[in-house]
N, C-alpha and C positions, 0 to 999 in steps of 0.2 A: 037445345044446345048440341052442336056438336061436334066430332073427334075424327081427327085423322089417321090413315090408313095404319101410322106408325103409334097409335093412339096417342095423340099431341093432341092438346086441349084449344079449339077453334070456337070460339062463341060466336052464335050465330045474333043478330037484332032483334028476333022476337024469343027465345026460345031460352033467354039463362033467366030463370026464377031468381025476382030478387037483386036485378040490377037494374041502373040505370043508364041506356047508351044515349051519346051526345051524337048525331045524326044516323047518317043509314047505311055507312060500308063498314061490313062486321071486321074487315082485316085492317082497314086505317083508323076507324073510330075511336072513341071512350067508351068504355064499360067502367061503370061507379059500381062496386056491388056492395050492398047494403046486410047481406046472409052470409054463407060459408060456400066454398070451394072445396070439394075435395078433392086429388089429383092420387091416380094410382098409376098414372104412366110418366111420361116424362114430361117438363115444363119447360118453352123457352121464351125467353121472352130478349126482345128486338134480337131475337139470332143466338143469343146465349143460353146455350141449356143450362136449368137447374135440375139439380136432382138432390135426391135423398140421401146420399153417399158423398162422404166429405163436406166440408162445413159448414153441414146440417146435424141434427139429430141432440141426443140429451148433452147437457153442460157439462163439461170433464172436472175434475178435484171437488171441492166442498166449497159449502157456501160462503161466499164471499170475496174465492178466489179469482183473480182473473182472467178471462180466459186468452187462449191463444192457439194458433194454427198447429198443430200435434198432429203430422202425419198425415194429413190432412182428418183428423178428427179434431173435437175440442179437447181443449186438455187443460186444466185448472192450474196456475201459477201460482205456487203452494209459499212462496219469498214474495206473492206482487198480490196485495188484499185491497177490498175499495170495503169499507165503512158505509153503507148507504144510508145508516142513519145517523149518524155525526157529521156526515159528510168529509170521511178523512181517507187517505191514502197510506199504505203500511208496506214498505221495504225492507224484508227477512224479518219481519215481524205479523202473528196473525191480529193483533190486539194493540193498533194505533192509538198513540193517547195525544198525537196533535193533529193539522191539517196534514202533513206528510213527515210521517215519523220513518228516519233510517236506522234499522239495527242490524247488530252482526255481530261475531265471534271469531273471526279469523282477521289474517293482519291485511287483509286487502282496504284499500282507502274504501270512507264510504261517500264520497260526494264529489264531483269534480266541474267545472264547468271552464269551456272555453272557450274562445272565438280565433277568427284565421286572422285578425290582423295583433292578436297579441305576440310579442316580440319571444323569438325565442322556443318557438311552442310551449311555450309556458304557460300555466292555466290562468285564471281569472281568479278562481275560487277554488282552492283545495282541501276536503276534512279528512286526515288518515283517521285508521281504523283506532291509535290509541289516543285519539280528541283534540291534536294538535291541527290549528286553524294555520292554513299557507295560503297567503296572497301574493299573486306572481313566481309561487315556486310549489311546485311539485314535491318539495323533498323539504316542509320545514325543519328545524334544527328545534333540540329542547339541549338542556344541561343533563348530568348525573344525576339529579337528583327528579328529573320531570318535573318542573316548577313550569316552564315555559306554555303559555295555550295558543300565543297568536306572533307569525314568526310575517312580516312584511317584505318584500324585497322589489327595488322599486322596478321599473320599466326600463327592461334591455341591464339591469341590475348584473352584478356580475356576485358568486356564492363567495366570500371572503376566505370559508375553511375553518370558522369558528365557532366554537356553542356558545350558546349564551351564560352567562356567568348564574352561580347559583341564585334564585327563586325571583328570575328575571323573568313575568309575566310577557311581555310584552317586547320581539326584538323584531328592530329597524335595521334595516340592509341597501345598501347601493355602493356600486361601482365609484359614486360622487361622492358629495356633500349628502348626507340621510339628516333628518329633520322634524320637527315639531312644529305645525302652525298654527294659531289661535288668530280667527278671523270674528271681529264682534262690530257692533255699531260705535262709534266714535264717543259716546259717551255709557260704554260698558267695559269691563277686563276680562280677559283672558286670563283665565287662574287654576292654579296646582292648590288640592288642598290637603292635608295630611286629619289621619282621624284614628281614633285606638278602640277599644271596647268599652271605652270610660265614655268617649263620646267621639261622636260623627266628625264634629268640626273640633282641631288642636291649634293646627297654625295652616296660615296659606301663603302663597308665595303668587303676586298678579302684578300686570305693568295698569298703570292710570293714563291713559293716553289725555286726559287734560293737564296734567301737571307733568304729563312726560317722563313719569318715574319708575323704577321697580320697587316694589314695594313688598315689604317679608311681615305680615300681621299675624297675633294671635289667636285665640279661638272666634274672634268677634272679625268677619270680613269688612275692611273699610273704615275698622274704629280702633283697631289695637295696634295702629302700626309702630312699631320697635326699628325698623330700619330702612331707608328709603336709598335709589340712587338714580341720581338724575340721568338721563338714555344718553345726554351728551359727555357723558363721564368727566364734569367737574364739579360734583356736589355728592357728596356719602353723607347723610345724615343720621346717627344713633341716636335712640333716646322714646320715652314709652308717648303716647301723644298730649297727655295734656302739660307738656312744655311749649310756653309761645314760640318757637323756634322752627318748633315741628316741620314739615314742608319747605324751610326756606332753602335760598341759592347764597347764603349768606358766606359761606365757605367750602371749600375744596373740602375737608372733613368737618362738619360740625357731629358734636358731641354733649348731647343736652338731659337732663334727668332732675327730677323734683325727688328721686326716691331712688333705691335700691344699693349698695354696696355697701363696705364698710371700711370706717378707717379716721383715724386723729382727724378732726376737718371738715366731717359730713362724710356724706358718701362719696364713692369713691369713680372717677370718669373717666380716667385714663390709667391703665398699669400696662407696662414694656417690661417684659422680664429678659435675661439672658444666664446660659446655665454659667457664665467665667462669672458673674456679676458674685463679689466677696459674699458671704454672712446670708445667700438665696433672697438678695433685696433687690428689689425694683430699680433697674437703669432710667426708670421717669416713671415718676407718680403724681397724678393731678387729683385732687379730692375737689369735689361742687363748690364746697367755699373758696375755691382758688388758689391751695395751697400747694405747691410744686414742690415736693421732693425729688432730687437728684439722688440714686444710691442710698434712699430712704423709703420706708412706706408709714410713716411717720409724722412726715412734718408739721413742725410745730407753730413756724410762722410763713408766709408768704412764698420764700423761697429759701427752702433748706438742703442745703447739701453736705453731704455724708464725706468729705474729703479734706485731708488737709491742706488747700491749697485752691485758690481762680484766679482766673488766668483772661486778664485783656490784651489780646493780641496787638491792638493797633495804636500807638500813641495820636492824643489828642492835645493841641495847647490854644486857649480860648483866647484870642485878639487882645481881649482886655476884660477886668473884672465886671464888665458891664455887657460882656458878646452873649448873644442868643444860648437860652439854655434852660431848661427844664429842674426844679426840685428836685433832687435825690441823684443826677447826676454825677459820675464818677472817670476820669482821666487823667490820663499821666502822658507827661511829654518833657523835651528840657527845652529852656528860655534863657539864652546868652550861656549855653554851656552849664546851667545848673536844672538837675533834674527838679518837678515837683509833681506833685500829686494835687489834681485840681476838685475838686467837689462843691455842685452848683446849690446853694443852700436858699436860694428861692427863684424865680424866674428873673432871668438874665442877670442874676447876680452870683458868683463864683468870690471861692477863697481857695488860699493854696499855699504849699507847705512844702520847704526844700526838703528833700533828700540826701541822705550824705551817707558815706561807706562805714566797717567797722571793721 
């Protein structure tokens, strides 16, 4: 083996114990060495000296720190920890408890990520220091009370100047239209569902894309439906599901129930209140048996109304006792100058009864 003038380490082909050279010019060959090297002088290798002085020598901080160029010594990253045997990463933290845990104590954000084509230099992904998640904005917003975790703002989004209202998880931002989308396969829904301590599932609110409805069910998804509305807004259906009615396009509102309410009649389908309405009585009351109160919640038979007085606006006078007309029929009109009062007492058969002053 040997060394040059400047003691630089020159191996020679026959003479380094312990290696293997791949042909016979000691200065362009391969040297495999198989043993140990020692170097007391300097080492270069293709042109580059190394040396023992800078970013060489013992590991700087404590174990597990990582390291980094310090003056040109090592020097231990006492905030940047590698876990080698969890395999985890630890930011201002020495005792990672996931793959890359970030912690900290001062207000500086602890995560940010960006890219150069997002609008605005606005980041991608933002987590301040007090646990508030911003997408597309650097600066999410919570309320007074810090109820808020995750604040959205869309792309090229413009900041409105608003907090979000008390213990608003969740706030949506743009400059446009901001929005909720539920994308599913044609024969699944897209559903909201509400749940308390009592239990997970209470009521859900999902659209049916085969029956093209929105549909508001109880604790039971796709069995307890209470109230449907067809997407092309001419069908509101109420009522619990096992009424045969259920789902159908039968009416602009239907209103259907085997159970629930109360009142003279069965239960009760329809009630219209109004606070001028005399005595706090219903301006329309329908009970399941079909009985309509007007200014009643009461009624006693078919059609009961709470007033002294009705009122057929339009006279009617039948051709003859024999003109087209229905049972239970009722009009007034006058015939050669004298009023009567017509009433059809079985199909197409009418009687009728002069009127006169008093």
């Amino acid at each position: 083996m040997g060394f040059g003038s400047g003691g630089g380490f020159t191996p020679s082909p026959n003479v380094v114990p312990g290696s293997t050279q791949t042909g016979t010019d000691k200065d362009t060959d391969v040297h495999q060495f198989t043993g140990s090297v020692d170097i007391t002088g300097s080492l270069e290798i293709n042109g580059v000296q190394i040396t023992t002085n800078g970013g060489g020598g013992t590991p700087g901080g404590s174990n597990s720190q990582v390291q980094y160029n310090d003056g040109g010594s090592f020097g231990g990253a006492s905030a940047l920890v590698y876990d080698d045997v969890n395999n985890r990463v630890g930011i201002g933290t020495g005792t990672p408890t996931a793959a890359l845990h970030v912690s900290s104590s001062t207000s500086e954000p602890l995560f940010r990520v960006d890219h150069s084509t997002q609008a605005g230099s606005q980041p991608i992904l933002y987590v301040t220091g007090s646990g508030l998640v911003g997408v597309g904005t650097d600066a999410p917003r919570t309320d007074s009370l810090d109820t808020n975790r995750l604040h959205i703002l869309g792309e090229s989004g413009a900041d409105q100047g608003q907090d979000p209202v008390f213990n608003t998880l969740l706030m949506l931002e743009n400059n446009d239209h901001a929005g909720i989308q539920f994308m599913t396969p044609i024969n699944k829904s897209g559903l909201i569902c509400w749940g308390d301590a009592d239990a997970a599932r209470v009521a859900h609110f999902y659209f049916d894309h085969t029956s093209n409805r929105f549909n508001f069910d109880g604790n039971a998804f796709g069995t307890t439906n209470v109230m449907s509305i067809r997407s092309a807004g001419d069908s509101v259906n109420i009522g619990s599901t096992d009424f045969d009615m259920d789902g159908s396009n039968e009416a602009c509102l239907h209103i259907s129930s085997s159970t629930g309410g109360t009142g003279v009649g069965g239960p009760v389908l329809l009630r219209l209140d109004h606070a001028d309405q005399p005595g706090a009585q219903p301006t329309l009351f329908v009970t399941g048996s079909g009985y309509v109160g007007i200014g009643a919640d009461d009624p006693a038979v078919a059609l009961d109304v709470n007033s002294d007085s009705m009122r057929i606006r339009t006279a009617k006078v039948p051709a003859s006792a024999g003109a087209t007309g229905d049972q239970g029929q009722i009009a007034w009109g006058t015939d050669g100058g004298t009023s009567y009062l017509y009433i059809c007492i079985a199909t197409n058969t009418w009687q009728r009864v002069a009127l006169s002053t008093w």
